[in-house]
DODO-27471 format. One record per residue (C-alpha): x, y, z; residue in three letters; residue number from 1. Coordinates in steps of 0.05 Angstrom, whole numbers, plus 5000, padded with zeros to 4 digits. Layout:
residues N
X,Y,Z,ala,NUM $
...
***
This chain:
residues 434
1464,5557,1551,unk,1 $
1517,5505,1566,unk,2 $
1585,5523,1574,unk,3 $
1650,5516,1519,unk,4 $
1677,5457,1567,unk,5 $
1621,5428,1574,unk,6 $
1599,5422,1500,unk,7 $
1668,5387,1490,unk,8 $
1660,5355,1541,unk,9 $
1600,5324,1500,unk,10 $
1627,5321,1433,unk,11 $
1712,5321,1444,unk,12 $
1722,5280,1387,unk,13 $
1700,5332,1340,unk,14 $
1751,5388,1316,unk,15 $
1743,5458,1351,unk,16 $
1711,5479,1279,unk,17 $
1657,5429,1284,unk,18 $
1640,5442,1354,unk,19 $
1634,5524,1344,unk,20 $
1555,5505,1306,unk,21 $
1527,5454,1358,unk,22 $
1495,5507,1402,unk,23 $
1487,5571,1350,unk,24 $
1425,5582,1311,unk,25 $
1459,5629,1268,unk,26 $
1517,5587,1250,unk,27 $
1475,5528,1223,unk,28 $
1432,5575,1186,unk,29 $
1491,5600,1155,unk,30 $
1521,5535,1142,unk,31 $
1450,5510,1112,unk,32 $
1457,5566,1064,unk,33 $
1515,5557,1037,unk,34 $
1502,5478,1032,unk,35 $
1441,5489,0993,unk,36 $
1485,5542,0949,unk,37 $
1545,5485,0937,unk,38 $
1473,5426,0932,unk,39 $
1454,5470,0873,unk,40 $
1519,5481,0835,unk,41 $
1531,5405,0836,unk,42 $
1467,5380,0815,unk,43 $
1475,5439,0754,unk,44 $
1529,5405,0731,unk,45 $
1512,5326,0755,unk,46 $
1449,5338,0713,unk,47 $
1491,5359,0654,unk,48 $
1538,5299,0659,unk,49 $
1472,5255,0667,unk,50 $
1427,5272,0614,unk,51 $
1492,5282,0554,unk,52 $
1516,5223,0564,unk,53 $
1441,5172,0564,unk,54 $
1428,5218,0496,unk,55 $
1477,5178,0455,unk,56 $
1496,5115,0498,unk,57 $
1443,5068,0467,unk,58 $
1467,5100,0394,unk,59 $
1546,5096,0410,unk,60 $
1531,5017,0430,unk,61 $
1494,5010,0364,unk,62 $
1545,5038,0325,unk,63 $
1611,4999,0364,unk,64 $
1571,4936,0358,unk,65 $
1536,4934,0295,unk,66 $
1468,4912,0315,unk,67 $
1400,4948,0353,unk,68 $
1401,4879,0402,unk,69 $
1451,4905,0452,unk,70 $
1421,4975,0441,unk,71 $
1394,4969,0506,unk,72 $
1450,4945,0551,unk,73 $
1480,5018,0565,unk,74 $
1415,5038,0603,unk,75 $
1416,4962,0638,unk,76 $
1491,4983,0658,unk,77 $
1473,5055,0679,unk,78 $
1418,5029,0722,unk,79 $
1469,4972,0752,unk,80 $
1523,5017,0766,unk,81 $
1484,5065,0799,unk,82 $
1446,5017,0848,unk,83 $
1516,4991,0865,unk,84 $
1547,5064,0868,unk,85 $
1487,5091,0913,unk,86 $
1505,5030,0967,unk,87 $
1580,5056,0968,unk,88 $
1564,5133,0960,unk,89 $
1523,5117,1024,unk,90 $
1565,5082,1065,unk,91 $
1622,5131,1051,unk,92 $
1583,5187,1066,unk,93 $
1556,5157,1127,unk,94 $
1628,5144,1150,unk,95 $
1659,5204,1128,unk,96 $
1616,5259,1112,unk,97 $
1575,5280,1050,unk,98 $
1645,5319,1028,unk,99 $
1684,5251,1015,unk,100 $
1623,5200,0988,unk,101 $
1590,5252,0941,unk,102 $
1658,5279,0911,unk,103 $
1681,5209,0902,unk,104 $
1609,5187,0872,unk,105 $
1610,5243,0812,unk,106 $
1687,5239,0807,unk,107 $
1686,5170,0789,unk,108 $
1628,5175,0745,unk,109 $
1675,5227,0706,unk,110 $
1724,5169,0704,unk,111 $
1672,5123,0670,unk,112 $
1655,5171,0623,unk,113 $
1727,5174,0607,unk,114 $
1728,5104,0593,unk,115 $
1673,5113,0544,unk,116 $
1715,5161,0512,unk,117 $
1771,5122,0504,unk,118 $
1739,5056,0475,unk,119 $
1703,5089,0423,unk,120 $
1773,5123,0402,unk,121 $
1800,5051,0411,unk,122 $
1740,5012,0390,unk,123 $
1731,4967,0440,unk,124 $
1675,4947,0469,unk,125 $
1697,4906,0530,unk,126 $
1722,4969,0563,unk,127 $
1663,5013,0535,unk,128 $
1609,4959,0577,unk,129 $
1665,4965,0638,unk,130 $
1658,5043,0626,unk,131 $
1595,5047,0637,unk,132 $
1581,5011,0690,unk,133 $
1627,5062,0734,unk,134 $
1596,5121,0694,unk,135 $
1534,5096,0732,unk,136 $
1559,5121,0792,unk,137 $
1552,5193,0772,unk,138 $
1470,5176,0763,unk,139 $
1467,5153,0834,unk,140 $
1512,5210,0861,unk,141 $
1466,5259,0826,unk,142 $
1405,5230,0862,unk,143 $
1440,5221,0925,unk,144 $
1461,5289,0920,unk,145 $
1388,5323,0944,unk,146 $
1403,5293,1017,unk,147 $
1454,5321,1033,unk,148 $
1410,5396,1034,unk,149 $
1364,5370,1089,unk,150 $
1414,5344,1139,unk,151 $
1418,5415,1176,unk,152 $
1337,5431,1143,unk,153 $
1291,5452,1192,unk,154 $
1235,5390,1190,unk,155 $
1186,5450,1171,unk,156 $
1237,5460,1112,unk,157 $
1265,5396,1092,unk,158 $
1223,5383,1033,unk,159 $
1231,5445,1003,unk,160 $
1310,5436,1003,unk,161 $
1297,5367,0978,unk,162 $
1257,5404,0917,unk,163 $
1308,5461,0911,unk,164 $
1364,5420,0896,unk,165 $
1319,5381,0843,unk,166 $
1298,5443,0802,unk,167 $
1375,5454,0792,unk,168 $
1377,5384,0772,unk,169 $
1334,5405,0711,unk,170 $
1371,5460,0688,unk,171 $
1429,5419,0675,unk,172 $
1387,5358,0651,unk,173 $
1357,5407,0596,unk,174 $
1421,5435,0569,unk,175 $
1462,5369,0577,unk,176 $
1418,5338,0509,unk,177 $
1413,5402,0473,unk,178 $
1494,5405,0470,unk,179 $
1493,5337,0437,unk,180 $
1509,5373,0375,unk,181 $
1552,5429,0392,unk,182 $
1604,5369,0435,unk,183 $
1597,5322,0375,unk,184 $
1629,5372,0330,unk,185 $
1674,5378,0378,unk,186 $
1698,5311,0384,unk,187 $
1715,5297,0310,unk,188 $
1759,5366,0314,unk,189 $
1806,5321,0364,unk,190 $
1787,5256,0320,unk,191 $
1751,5229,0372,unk,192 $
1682,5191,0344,unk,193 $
1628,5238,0344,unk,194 $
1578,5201,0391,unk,195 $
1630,5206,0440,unk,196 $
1626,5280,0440,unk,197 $
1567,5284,0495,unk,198 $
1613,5241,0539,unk,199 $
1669,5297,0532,unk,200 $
1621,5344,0570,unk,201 $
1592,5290,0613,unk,202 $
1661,5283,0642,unk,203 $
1670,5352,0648,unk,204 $
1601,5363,0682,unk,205 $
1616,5303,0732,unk,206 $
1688,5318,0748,unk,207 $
1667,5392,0760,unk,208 $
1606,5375,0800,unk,209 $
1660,5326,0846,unk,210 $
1710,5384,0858,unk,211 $
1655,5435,0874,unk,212 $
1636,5391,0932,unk,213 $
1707,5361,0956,unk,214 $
1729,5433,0966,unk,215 $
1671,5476,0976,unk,216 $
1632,5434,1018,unk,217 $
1667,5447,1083,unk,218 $
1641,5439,1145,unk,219 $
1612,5377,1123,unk,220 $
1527,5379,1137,unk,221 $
1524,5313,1164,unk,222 $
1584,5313,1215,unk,223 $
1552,5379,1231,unk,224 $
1492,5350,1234,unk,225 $
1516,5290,1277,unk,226 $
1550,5330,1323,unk,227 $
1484,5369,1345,unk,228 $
1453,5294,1347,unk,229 $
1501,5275,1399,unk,230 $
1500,5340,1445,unk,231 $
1421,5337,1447,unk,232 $
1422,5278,1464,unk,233 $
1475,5289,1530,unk,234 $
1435,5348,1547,unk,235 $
1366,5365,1576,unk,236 $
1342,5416,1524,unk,237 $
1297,5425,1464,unk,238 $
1309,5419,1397,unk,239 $
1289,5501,1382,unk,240 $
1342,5518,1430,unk,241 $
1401,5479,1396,unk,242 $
1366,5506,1326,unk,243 $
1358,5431,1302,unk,244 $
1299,5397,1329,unk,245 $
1311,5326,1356,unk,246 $
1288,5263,1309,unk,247 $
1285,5194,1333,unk,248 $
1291,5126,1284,unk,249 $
1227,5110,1256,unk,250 $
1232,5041,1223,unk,251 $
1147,5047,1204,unk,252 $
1171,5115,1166,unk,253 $
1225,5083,1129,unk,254 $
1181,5034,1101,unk,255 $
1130,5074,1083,unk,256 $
1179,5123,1044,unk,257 $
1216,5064,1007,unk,258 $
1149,5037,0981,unk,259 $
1125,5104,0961,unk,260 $
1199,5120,0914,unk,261 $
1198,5055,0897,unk,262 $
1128,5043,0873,unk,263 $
1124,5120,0835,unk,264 $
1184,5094,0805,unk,265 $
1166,5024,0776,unk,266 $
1097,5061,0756,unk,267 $
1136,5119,0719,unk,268 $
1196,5085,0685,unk,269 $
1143,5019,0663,unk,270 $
1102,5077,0631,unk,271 $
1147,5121,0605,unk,272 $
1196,5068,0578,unk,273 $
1142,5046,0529,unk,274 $
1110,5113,0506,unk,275 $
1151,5113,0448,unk,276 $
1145,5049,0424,unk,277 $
1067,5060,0421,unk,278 $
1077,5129,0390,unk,279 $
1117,5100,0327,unk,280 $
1068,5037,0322,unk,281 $
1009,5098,0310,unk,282 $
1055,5133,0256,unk,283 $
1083,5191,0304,unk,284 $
1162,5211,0285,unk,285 $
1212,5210,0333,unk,286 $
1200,5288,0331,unk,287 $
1131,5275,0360,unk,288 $
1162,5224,0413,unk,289 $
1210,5282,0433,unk,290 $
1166,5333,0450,unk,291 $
1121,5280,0501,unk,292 $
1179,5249,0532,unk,293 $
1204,5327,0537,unk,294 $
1149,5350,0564,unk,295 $
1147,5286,0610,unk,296 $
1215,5300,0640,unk,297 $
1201,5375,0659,unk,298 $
1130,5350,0693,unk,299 $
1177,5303,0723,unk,300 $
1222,5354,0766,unk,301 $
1210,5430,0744,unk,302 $
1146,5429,0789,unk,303 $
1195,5411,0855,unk,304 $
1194,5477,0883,unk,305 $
1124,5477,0897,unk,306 $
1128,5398,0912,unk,307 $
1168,5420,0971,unk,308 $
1124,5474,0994,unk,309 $
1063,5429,0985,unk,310 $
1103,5375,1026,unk,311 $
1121,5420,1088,unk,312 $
1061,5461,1094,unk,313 $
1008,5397,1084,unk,314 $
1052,5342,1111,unk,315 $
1085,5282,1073,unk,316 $
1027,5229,1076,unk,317 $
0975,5278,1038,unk,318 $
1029,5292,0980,unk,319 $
1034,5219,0978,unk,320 $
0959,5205,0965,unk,321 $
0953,5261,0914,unk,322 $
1015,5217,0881,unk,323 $
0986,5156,0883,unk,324 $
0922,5190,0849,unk,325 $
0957,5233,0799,unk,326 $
0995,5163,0778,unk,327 $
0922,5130,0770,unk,328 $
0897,5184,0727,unk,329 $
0966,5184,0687,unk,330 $
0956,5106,0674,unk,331 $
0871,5120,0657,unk,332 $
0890,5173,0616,unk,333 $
0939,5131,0578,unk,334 $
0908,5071,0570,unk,335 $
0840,5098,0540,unk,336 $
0868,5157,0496,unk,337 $
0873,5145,0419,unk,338 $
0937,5126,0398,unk,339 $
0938,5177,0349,unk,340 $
0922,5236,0406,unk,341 $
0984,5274,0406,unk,342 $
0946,5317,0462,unk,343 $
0925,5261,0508,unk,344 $
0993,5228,0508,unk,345 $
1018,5299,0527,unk,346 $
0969,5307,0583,unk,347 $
0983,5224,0608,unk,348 $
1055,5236,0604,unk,349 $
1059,5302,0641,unk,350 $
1008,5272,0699,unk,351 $
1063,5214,0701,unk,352 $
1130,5253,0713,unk,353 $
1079,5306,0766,unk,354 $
1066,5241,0803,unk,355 $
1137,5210,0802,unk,356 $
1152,5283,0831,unk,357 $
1104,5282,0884,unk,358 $
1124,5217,0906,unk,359 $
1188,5225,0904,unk,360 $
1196,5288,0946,unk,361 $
1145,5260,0987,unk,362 $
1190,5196,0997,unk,363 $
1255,5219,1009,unk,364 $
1226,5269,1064,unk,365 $
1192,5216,1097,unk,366 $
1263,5186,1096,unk,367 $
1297,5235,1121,unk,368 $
1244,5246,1178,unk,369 $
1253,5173,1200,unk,370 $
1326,5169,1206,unk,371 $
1383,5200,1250,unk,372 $
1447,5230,1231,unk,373 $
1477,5170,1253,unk,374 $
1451,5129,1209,unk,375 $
1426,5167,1150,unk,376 $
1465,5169,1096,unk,377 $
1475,5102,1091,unk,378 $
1403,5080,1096,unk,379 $
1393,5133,1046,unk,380 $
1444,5093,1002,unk,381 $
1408,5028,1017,unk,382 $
1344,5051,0992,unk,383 $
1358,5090,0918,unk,384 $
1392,5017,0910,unk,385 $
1326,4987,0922,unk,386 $
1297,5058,0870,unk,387 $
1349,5034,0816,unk,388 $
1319,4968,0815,unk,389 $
1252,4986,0818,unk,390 $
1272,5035,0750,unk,391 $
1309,4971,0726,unk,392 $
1243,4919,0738,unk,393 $
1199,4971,0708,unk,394 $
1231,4982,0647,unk,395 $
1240,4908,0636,unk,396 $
1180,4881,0660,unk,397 $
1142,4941,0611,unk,398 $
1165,4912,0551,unk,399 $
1148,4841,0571,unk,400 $
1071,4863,0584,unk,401 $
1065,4901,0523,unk,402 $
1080,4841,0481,unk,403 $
1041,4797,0504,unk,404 $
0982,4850,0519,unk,405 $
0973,4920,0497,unk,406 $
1003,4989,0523,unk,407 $
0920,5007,0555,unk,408 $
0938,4947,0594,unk,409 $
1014,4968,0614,unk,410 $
0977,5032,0630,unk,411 $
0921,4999,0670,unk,412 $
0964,4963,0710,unk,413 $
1010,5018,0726,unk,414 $
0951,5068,0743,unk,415 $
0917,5017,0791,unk,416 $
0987,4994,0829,unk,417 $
1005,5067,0842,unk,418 $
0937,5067,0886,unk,419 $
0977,5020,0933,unk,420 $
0999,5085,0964,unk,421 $
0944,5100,0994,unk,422 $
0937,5033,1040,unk,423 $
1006,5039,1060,unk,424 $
1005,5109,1081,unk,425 $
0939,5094,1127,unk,426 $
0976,5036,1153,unk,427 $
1031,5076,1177,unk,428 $
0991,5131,1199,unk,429 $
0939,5077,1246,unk,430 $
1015,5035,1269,unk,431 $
1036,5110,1291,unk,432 $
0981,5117,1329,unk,433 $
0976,5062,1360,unk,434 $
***
């Protein structure tokens, strides 16, 4: 075991604090621990402050402007904010630790739901589209958010902490909606307009989730993490013995986990976005819709747990193939069921959101396996950017298909794209070996 001196030696520009986990097992164990602890908190509340406010943004720019053909623009301006807030959250976290570019992500995404507040009380809708756009920022900080778990992770663990901090996602994604009512009510007690009630709590949720991490999250994971890069690198030992094993840039696994988040993700939002539209044109009500895109959503993360597991113990290119195959049977399943098949549009919808899952766990720990500390919050940045537009093209491009074809064929073409998976993952695999 190297001496005190000579680890500072190594690493002198870190503080004394920093420097005290570089060579002890037990120390980053117990720093993983509680990161994953503070990871799950936040996302609890990040998922509350997500899924409140999306509830009612589509109705609250209905009701400010009159008309269902901007109905649409809050999700466009979610989905824009967020692929420019992931860039910044990134970078910021790259430069100074998880601590500084998470806390500012959700903290400003309590600020735009603020402004939401505000221009409903006020009625205008200049600062409402303004609002939202920055509330965005809290729906990339959320997503951003399951990183920051895996930057001490064991590689043998790193999914599963990936999962863990999605399945805490859910709780808050499930009770964010089912508030609507209870926050409504409480907006018109302060004369506040009553669809401006979820973003009360959506404020709440995101400012809380931003303080829990600016003050709890201490050490930071990725200096941490960063630090033990640097000594390992100075010194001739093996990972086990500094307790994090060594990882090298891989630019072949970067690619490969990009195309696989941002493939499950055109395939599920294209999908999903038109599911209700071909419920109500076969006579379901919008209590039918809820229940499938319900049902969709908890397929889509409540399984992550076991994702993880799955991930770790049978590696990250398997998971990706059985997403890639689950997606195909999603899109078969969808395009051939009856439209009147309240049970085969449950079963299509719940493959869907089990595929996104698998790819998306599967993704962001091939990610994290190709990158250094060094670099890896910001590339991490850079790609749910590229994930935002992917959800963005999807969503949009849906819509076009459907009208000028049919949802089968939406469905078709979204079961068959997903099997590009599969020839990128052998790609990899054969350029890895080569």
């Amino acid at each position: 075991m190297e001496s005190q001196v000579e680890i500072k030696q190594s690493v002198r520009h870190y503080p004394n604090y920093i420097q005290a986990y570089i060579t002890s097992p037990e120390k980053q164990r117990q720093l993983y621990k509680k990161t994953m602890l503070i990871v799950m908190l936040s996302q609890m509340f990040g998922g509350a402050g997500l899924a409140a406010g999306i509830t009612v943004g589509a109705l609250l720019a209905q009701d400010m402007l009159g008309t269902d053909s901007f109905a649409g623009v809050p999700t466009a301006l979610f989905t824009l904010g967020s692929a420019f807030a992931a860039l910044i959250v990134g970078s910021l976290s790259q430069r100074f630790g998880r601590r500084i570019g998470l806390a500012a992500g959700f903290l400003a995404g309590g600020i735009g739901a603020i402004g939401v507040i505000l221009s409903a009380v006020w009625y205008n809708v200049p600062l409402l589209f303004i609002s939202l756009l920055i509330y965005g920022a809290g729906t990339a900080t959320n997503l951003q958010t399951r990183y920051a778990g895996t930057d001490l992770a064991l590689p043998t663990h790193r999914a599963k902490a990936i999962s863990t901090a999605m399945v805490f996602t859910t709780f808050g994604a499930v009770a964010g909606p089912n508030l609507v009512d209870l926050m409504g009510r409480v907006a018109a007690s302060i004369n506040v307009p009553t669809l401006a009630g979820p973003f009360i709590l959506a404020a709440a949720a995101f400012g809380t989730a931003g303080l829990v991490l600016l003050l709890a999250l201490r050490p930071d994971p990725l200096i941490v993490a960063k630090a033990i890069a640097e000594f390992q690198a100075s010194q001739p030992i093996s990972g086990s013995e500094a307790g994090i094993e060594k990882t090298s840039f891989n630019k072949t696994g970067i690619i490969v986990g990009t195309t696989v988040m941002v493939l499950t993700q055109i395939v599920m939002i294209g999908i999903m976005t038109m599911t209700p539209v071909h419920m109500k044109h076969h006579g379901h009500g919008l209590g039918a819709v809820g229940i499938v895109i319900g049902i969709h959503v908890a397929a889509m993360y409540f399984p992550s747990l076991i994702t993880g597991i799955l991930a770790d113990k049978f590696g990250r290119k398997t998971m990706s193939y059985v997403s890639g195959v689950t997606l195909l049977m999603a899109g078969l399943l969808a395009a051939f069921a009856p439209g009147d098949s309240m049970a085969m549009l449950i079963a299509a919808l719940a493959l869907l959101g089990l595929g996104w899952n698998f790819g998306l766990i599967s993704g962001t720990a091939t990610i994290v396996d190709a990158t250094t500390p060094d670099t890896r919050a910001k590339t991490q940045g850079t790609i749910d950017v590229l994930i935002a537009l992917a959800g963005a093209s999807g969503g949009a491009l849906s819509g076009m298909v459907v009208a000028n074809s049919s949802f089968s064929t939406l469905s078709l073409i979204g079961g068959f794209l997903s099997l590009l998976l599969i020839p990128v993952v052998v790609w990899a695999n054969n350029k890895n070996k080569a």
